[in-house]
C-alpha positions as CSV (number, residue, x, y, z in Angstrom):
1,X,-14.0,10.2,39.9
2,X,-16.2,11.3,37.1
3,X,-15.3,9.2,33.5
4,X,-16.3,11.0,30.3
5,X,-18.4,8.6,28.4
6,X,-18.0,6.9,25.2
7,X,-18.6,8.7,21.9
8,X,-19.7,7.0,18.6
9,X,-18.5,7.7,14.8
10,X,-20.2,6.6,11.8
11,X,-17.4,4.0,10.1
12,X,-16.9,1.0,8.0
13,X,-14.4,-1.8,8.2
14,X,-14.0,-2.6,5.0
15,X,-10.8,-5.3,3.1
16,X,-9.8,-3.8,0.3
17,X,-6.8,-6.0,-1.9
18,X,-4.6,-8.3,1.6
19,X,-5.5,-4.9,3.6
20,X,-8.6,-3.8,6.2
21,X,-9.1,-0.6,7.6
22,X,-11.7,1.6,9.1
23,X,-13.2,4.0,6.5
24,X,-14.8,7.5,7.5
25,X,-16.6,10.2,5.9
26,X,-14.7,13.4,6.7
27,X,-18.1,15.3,7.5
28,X,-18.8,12.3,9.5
29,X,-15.6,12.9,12.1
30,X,-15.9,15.2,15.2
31,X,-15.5,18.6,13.8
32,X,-12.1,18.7,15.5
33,X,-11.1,15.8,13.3
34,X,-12.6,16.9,10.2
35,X,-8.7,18.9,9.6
36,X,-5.5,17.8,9.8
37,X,-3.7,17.9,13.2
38,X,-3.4,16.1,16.8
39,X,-6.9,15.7,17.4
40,X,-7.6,13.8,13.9
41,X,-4.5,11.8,14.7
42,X,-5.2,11.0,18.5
43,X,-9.1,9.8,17.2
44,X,-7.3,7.7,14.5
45,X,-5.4,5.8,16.6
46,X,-7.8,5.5,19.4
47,X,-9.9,3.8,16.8
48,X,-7.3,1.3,16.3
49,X,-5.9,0.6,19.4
50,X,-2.6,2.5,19.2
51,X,0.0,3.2,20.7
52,X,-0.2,-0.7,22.3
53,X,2.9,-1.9,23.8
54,X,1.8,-5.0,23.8
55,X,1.9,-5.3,19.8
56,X,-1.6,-6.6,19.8
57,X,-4.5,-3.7,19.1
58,X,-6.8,-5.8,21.7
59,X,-8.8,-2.6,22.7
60,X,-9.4,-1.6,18.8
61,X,-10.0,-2.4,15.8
62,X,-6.6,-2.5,14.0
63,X,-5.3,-6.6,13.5
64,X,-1.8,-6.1,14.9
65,X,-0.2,-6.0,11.7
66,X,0.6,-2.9,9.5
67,X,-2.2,-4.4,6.8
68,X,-4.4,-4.2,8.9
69,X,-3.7,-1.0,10.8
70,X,-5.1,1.5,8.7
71,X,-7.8,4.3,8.0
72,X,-9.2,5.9,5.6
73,X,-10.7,9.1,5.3
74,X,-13.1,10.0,2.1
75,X,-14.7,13.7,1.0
76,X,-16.1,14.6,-2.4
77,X,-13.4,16.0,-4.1
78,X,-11.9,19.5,-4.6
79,X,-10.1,18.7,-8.1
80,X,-11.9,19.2,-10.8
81,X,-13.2,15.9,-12.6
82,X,-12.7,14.0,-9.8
83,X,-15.2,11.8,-7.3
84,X,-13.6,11.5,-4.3
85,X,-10.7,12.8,-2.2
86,X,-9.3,9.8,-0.5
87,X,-6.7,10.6,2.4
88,X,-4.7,7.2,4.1
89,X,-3.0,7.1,7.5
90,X,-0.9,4.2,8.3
91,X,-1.2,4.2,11.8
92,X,2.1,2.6,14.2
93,X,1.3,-0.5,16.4
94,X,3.4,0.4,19.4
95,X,4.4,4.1,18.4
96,X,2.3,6.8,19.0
97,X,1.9,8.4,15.7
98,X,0.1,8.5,12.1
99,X,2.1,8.3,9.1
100,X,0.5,9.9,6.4
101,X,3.4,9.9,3.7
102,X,2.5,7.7,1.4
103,X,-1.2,5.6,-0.3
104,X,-2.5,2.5,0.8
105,X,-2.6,0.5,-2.9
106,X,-4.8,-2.8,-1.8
107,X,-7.2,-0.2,0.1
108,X,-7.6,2.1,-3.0
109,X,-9.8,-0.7,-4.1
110,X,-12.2,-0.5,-1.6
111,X,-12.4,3.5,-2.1
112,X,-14.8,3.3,-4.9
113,X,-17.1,1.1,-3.7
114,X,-17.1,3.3,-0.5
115,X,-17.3,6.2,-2.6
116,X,-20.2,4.8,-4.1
117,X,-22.1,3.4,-1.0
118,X,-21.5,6.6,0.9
119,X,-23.0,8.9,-1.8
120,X,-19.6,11.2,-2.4
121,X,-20.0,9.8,-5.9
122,X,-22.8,11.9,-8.4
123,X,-25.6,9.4,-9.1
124,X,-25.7,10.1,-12.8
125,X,-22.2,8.6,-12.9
126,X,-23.9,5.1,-11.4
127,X,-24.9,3.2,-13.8
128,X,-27.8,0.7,-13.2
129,X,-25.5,-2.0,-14.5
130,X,-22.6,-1.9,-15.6
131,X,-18.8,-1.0,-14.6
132,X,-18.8,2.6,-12.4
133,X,-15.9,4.8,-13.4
134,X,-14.6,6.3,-10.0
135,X,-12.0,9.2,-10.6
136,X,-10.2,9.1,-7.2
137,X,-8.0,12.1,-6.2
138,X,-5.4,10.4,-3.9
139,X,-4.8,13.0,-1.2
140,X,-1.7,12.0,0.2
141,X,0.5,12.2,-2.6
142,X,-1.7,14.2,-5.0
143,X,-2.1,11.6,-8.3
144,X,-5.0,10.2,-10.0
145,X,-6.3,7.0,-9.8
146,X,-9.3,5.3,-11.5
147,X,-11.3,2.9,-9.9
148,X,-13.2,0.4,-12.3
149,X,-16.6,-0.7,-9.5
150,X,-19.1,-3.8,-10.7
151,X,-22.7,-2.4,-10.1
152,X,-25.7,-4.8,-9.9
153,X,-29.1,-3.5,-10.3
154,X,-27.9,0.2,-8.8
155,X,-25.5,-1.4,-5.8
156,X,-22.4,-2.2,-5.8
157,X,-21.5,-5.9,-6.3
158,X,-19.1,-7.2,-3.9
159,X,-19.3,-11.1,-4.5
160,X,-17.8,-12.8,-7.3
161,X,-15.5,-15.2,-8.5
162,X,-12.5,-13.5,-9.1
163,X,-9.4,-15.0,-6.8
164,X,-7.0,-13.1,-5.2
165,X,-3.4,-14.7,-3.4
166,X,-3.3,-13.6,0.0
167,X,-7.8,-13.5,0.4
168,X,-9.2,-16.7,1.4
169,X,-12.4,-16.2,0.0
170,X,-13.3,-14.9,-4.0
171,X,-15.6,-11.3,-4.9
172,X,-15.8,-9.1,-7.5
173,X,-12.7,-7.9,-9.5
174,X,-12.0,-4.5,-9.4
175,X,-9.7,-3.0,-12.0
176,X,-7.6,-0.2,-10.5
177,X,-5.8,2.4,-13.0
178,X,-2.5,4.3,-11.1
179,X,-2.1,6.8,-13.4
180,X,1.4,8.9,-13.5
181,X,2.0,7.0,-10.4
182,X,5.2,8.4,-9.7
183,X,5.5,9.4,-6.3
184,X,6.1,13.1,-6.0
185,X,7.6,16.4,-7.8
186,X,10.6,15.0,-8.5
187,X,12.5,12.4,-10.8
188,X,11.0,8.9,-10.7
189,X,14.8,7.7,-9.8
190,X,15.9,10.4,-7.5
191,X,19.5,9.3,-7.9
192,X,19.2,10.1,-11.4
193,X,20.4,6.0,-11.3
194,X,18.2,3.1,-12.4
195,X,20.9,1.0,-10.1
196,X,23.1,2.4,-7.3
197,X,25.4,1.2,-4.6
198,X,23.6,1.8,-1.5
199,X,26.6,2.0,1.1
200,X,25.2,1.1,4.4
201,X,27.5,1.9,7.2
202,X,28.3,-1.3,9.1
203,X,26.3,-4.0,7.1
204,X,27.7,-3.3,3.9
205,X,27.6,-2.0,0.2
206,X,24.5,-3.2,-2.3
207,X,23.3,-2.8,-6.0
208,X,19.7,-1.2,-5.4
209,X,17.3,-0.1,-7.4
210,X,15.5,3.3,-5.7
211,X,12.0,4.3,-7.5
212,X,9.1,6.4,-6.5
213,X,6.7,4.6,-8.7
214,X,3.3,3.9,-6.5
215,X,5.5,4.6,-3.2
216,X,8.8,5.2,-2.9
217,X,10.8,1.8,-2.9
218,X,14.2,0.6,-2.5
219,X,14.1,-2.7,-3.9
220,X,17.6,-5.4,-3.6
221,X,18.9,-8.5,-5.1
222,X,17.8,-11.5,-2.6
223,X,21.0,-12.6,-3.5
224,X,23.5,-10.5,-2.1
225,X,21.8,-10.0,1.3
226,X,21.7,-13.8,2.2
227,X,18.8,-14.6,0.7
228,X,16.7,-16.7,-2.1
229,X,13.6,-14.1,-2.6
230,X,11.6,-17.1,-1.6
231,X,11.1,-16.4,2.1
232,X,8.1,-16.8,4.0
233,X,7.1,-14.1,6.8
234,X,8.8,-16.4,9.8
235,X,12.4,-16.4,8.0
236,X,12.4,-12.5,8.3
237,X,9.7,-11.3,10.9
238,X,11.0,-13.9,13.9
239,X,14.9,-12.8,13.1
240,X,14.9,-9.6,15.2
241,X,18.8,-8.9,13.9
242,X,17.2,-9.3,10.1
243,X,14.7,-6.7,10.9
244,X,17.2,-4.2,12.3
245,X,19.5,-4.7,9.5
246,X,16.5,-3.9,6.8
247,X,15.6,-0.8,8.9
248,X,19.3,0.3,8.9
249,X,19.0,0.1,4.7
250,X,16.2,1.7,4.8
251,X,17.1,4.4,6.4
252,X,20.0,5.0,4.5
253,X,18.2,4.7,1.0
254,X,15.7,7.1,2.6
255,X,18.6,9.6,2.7
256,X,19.7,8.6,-0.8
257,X,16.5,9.2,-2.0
258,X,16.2,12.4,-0.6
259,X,12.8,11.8,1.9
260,X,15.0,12.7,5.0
261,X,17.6,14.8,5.5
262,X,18.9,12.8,8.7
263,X,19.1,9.2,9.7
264,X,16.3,9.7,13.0
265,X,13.9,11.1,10.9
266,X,13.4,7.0,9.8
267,X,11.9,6.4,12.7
268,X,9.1,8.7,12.6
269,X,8.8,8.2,8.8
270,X,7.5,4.1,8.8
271,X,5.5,3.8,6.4
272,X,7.4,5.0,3.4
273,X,10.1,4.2,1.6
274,X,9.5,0.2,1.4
275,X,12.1,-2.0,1.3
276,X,12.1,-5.4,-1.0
277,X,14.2,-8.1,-2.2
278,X,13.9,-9.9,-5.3
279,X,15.4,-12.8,-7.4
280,X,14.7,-14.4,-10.7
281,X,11.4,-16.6,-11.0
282,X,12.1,-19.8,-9.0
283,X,10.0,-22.6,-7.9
284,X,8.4,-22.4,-3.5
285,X,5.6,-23.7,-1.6
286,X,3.6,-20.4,-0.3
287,X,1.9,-19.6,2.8
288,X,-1.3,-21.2,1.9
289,X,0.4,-24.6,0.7
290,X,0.0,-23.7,-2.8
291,X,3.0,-24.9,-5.1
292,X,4.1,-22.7,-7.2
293,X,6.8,-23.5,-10.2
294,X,9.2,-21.3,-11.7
295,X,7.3,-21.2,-15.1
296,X,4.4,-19.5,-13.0
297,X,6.1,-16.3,-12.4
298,X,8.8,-13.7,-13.6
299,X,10.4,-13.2,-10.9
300,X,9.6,-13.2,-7.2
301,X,9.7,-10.4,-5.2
302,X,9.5,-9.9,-1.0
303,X,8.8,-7.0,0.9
304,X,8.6,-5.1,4.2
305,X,6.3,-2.9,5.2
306,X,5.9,-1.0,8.8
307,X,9.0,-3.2,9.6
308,X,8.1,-6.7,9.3
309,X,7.6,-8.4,5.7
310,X,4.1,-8.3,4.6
311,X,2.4,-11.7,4.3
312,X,1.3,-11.0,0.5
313,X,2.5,-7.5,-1.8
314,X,1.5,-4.0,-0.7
315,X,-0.6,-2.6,-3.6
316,X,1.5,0.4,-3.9
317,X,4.5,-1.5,-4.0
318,X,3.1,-4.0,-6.4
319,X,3.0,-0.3,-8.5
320,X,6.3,-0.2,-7.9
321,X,7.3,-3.6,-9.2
322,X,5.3,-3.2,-12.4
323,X,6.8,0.5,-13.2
324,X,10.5,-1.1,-12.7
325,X,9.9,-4.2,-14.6
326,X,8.7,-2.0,-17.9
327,X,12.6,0.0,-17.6
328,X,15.2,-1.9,-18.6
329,X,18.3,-2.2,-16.6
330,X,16.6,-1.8,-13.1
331,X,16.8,-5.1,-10.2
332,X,13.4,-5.8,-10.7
333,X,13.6,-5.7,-14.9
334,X,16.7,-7.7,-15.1
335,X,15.5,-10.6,-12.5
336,X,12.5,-10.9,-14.7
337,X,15.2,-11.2,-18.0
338,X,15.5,-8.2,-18.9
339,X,13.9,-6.4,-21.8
340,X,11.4,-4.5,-22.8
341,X,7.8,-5.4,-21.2
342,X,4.3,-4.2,-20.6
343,X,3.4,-6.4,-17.4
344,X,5.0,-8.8,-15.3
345,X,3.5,-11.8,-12.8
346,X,6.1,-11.6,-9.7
347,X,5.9,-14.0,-6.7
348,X,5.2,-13.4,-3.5
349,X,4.6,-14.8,0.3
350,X,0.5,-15.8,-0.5
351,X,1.1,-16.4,-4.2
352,X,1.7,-14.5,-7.6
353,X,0.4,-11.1,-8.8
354,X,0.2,-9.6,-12.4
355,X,0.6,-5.5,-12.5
356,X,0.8,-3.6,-16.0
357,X,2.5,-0.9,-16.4
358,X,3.6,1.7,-19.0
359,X,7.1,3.8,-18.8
360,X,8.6,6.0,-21.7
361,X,11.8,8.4,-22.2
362,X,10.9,12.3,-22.2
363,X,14.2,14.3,-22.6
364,X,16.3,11.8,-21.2
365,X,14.5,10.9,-17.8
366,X,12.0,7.7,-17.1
367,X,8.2,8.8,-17.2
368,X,5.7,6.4,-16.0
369,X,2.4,6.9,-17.4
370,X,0.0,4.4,-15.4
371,X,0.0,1.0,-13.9
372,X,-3.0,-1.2,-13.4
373,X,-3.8,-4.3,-11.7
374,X,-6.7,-5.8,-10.6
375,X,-7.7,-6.4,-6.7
376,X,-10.9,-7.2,-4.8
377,X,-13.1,-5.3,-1.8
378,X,-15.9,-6.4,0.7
379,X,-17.4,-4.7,3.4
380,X,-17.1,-6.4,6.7
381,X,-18.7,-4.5,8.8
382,X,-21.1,-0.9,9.0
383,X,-22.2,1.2,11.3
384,X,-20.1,3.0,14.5
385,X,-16.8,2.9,15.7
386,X,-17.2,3.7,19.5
387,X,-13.8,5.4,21.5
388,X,-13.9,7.5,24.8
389,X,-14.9,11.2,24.7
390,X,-11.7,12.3,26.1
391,X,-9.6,10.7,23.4
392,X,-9.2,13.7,21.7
């Protein structure tokens, strides 16, 4: 029988933050990908190996984990005084599906640079040297955020010496700005609560903290689920019954929080809200060996993300932690000590991360005005993706 033949799409595998995903220019997609809808999806996946029973993404480019199962999809922007539009689809490892509810934080620092590269940024914005200002509209959840690229002699500089937990190799900083980083129309606690009691049928009643700052989290005490906060990916990912148990609380929260209006919706729903756990600063040993004390950090901080706990912080969750850590009285604030602060360094699985951020009352409810923190970007790889014609 007759085989349609393979098609090839202009992409780039870029890292952006502990994330890599394949980066397209929208005009560069086959026309029936350039709008939302099955055929986008089905390319998208096809691209990185999904749905794959086996867990592994062998036939695609996608790294088996949900950091590294990602896309990214750039066009100059509609909104006024922005760049770029940047759109981000979390794509499922076994499932067949593309979750586009929420950002991709650690890849937002990759979107400049791409931005830049890809020419979807004016050139009298470019400086010859210098820092590029990239106003970034982030598609999927309709906020601002401000990318601060390193530009060498017209280019943009990737190497450098800046050091990032959870990257084995330095490059150049790049400062990213969140700003009004609340997820959504609604209230940045959509409890009206900065701590509830998340009652989760048959594993039991906990304090949590529920906050769309960044993406919507539902962040714990380590405590009172059986845990230090300390954990490394193997105490969580290789307990199947731990896993359930966090996707059961998540669920629920998701209810409480008002993303879904029934418990099955979860399932289709992966990629937001995140779950986390956290616990005052304490001395571990992280993933790479690295000791870390308890005067390194203000707390330390674990969480999941597509179902299994990420090996370092999710960028948009790191958003998260900073916005909670600047309102006193929520988990996160009170296991750094309470009080009233600007930035906090949290522990996690790879090492320790510093985010900013700045929250304020306005007639009685929590505003967050912008978090900042700093991450890293390289391009790996340029050229064509390559998937079979009939994909789509």
């Amino acid at each position: 029988m007759a085989h349609v033949p393979q098609i090839k799409i202009p992409a780039t595998y870029i890292r952006g933050g502990t994330s890599k995903g394949v980066f397209f220019r929208r005009q560069d997609l086959p026309e029936a990908a350039q709008v939302a809808g099955a055929a986008r999806d089905n390319i998208l996946m096809r691209v990185i190996g999904s749905p794959d029973p086996y867990g592994k993404q062998t036939d695609g480019m996608g790294g088996a984990t949900s950091s590294t199962s990602k896309t990214v999809i750039l066009d100059k922007s509609s909104q006024p005084d922005h760049d770029v539009d940047y759109l981000f689809g979390q794509v499922a490892i076994d499932k067949a599906f593309v979750d586009w509810s929420g950002n991709c934080g650690n890849l937002t620092a990759a979107v400049g640079a791409f931005a830049i590269s890809g020419g979807l940024v004016d050139a009298d914005r470019i400086p010859e040297n210098g820092v590029c200002v990239v106003r970034i509209w982030q598609a999927n959840i309709k906020k601002t955020i401000i990318a601060h690229v390193p530009i060498t002699n017209g280019e943009v500089q990737e190497t450098g010496d800046f050091e990032l937990d959870g990257v084995t190799f330095p490059a150049a900083e790049v400062a990213v700005e969140f700003m009004d980083p609340a997820d959504g129309d609604g209230s940045m606690f959509p409890t009206g609560n900065l701590v509830d009691d998340l009652e989760v049928p048959g594993v039991g009643t906990f304090k949590a903290t529920m906050i769309n700052a960044g993406i919507p989290t539902i962040f714990l005490n380590a405590e009172e689920i059986g845990y230090t906060g300390t954990e490394l990916q193997e105490a969580i990912n290789g307990d199947p019954a731990a896993l359930e148990r966090f996707e059961t609380i998540r669920a629920h929260g998701a209810m409480r929080m008002g993303l879904i209006s029934d418990l099955s919706e979860a399932a289709a729903r992966q990629h937001t809200p995140k779950v986390a756990f956290c616990a005052p600063a304490q001395s571990y040993v992280s993933s790479s060996g690295k000791q870390l004390t308890e005067a390194d950090t203000d707390l330390v901080v674990r969480a999941l993300s597509m179902g299994k706990l990420h090996h370092a912080m999710m960028g948009t969750a790191a958003v998260a932690i900073g916005t909670a850590a600047a309102i006193p009285g929520t988990l996160i604030n009170l296991a750094a000590g309470g009080g009233e602060r600007t930035a906090v360094t949290f522990g996690h699985p790879s090492g320790t991360l510093k985010v900013g951020a700045e929250a304020k009352l306005v007639d009685g409810d929590w505003v967050a005005t912008k978090a900042i923190m700093s991450r890293s970007a390289r391009v790996l790889m340029e050229g064509w993706v390559r998937i079979p014609g009939d994909s789509f």
